[in-house]
Each structure stands twice: as C-alpha cells, then as structure tokens.
N, C-alpha and C positions, 0 to 999 in steps of 0.2 A: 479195251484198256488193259488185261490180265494180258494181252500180251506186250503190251508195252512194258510192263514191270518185268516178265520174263527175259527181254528185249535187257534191260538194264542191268537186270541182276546178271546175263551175261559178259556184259560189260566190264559189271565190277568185280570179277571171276578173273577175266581179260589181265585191267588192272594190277591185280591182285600177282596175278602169275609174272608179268615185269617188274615187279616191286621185289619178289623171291627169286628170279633170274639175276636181278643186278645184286640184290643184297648178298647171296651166293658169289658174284663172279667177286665180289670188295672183300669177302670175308677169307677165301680161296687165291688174293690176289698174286701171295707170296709161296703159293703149294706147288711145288714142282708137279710136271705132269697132271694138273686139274684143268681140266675142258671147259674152258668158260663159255656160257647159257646165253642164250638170245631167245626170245619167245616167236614163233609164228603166229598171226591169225587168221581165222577162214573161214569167210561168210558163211551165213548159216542159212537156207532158206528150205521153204514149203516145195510139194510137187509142183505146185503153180509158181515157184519164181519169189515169193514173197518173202521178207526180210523175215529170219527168226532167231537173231541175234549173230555172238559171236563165239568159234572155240578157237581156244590160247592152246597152243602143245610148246614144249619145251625141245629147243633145238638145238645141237652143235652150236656156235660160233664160226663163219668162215674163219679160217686162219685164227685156229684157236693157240697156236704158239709162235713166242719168239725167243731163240735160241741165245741164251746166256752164256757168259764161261763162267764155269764153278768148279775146278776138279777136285776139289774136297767131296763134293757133293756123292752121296749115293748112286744118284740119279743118273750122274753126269756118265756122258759115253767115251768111248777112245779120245776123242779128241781134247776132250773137259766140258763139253756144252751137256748141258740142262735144259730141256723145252720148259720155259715159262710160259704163264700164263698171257696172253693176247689180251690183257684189260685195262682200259685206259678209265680213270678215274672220270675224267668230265664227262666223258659218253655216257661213264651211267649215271650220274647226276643228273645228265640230261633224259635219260632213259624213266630214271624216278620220279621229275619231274613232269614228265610226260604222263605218266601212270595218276600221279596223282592231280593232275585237270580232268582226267578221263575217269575217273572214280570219281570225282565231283559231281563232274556231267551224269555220268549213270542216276547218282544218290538224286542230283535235282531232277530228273526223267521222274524218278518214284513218287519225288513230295509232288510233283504239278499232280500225276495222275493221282493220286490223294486228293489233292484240293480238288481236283473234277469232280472227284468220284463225291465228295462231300455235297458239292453243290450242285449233283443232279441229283442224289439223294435228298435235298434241300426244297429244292422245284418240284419232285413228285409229293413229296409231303403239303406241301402249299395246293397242292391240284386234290388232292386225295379228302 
C-alpha cells in the first residue's frame, strides 16, 4: 500500500506541474518572446516493468509563437512582427481543468489507502 501513496503523491506533483504550466503560459499571455510551457509525462516503472508512478518535466510548447505586427514594439523586427505568445485561453482552462480531476483522483487514491490501512489495522486488533 506505501506504494500506492507514493503512486499518488506522483500524481499530484503531475498535477501540480500543469496547474504552474498553464498559470505561467495566462500570466506571460501578452510578453513578447515568452515560450509558452506544456508539461510531458513519463511512466515511471521498477526493473521488473511495474508501475512506479509518474514524472512531469516542463516542455517547450510546439509552435510556441505567432507573429503579430507591432512596430512600435522593441521586440518587433524589420518587418514590424513581434513573436507572440502561442496561448490560447480555452486550452488552458481545459488543461487546468484537467489537472484538477487528476489531483482529485491522486488525493482519493491516499484517503481509500488510509481507510484500508485503518481497517486492517482494525481486523488485526480483533484477532490479537
């Protein structure tokens, strides 16, 4: 069962790292030249194959811009284009959304393995 909590709390790590991807790419939406974040993940197992959760790395975005005209801008090149940010608002509502059913699920993975853990400790005390 400890590794099922370890199992989770990977999880909510997981989570946790899409929640600071999207909150970064919203807050960065209007920053010239800022590289909007996507998270990877990639199973985690034992020598023998067996599931040992999950690690999050923080990635690039494919086609992290799209080319505005601004030639006031600093930023802006010969032409007057500014690489803006590649971030579309519903994607990461959707993304945060996402994060937060998957941080649920982790959290309920902990309390069930709690209540187990209670009620075999319950059953050996009865036997004892």
């Amino acid at each position: 069962m400890i590794n099922a909590i370890g199992i989770a709390l990977s999880g909510l790590q997981a989570a946790s790292r899409k929640v600071e991807a999207s909150a970064s790419n919203i807050a960065n939406m209007q920053t010239a030249d800022y590289e909007p974040l996507t998270t990877q993940q990639t199973a985690q197992t034992d020598n023998s194959g067996n599931g040992q959760g999950v690690k999050s790395d923080f990635v690039p975005k494919t086609q992290p811009f799209t080319p505005s005209y601004d030639p006031d801008s600093p930023f802006a090149n010969n032409e007057g284009y500014v690489n803006t940010p590649n971030v579309d608002l519903a994607e990461e509502a959707v993304n945060m959304t996402i994060a937060s059913t998957a941080y649920k699920a982790s959290v309920s993975v902990i309390e069930t393995v709690q209540d187990m853990t209670k009620e075999m400790l319950q059953a050996f005390d009865k036997k004892a």
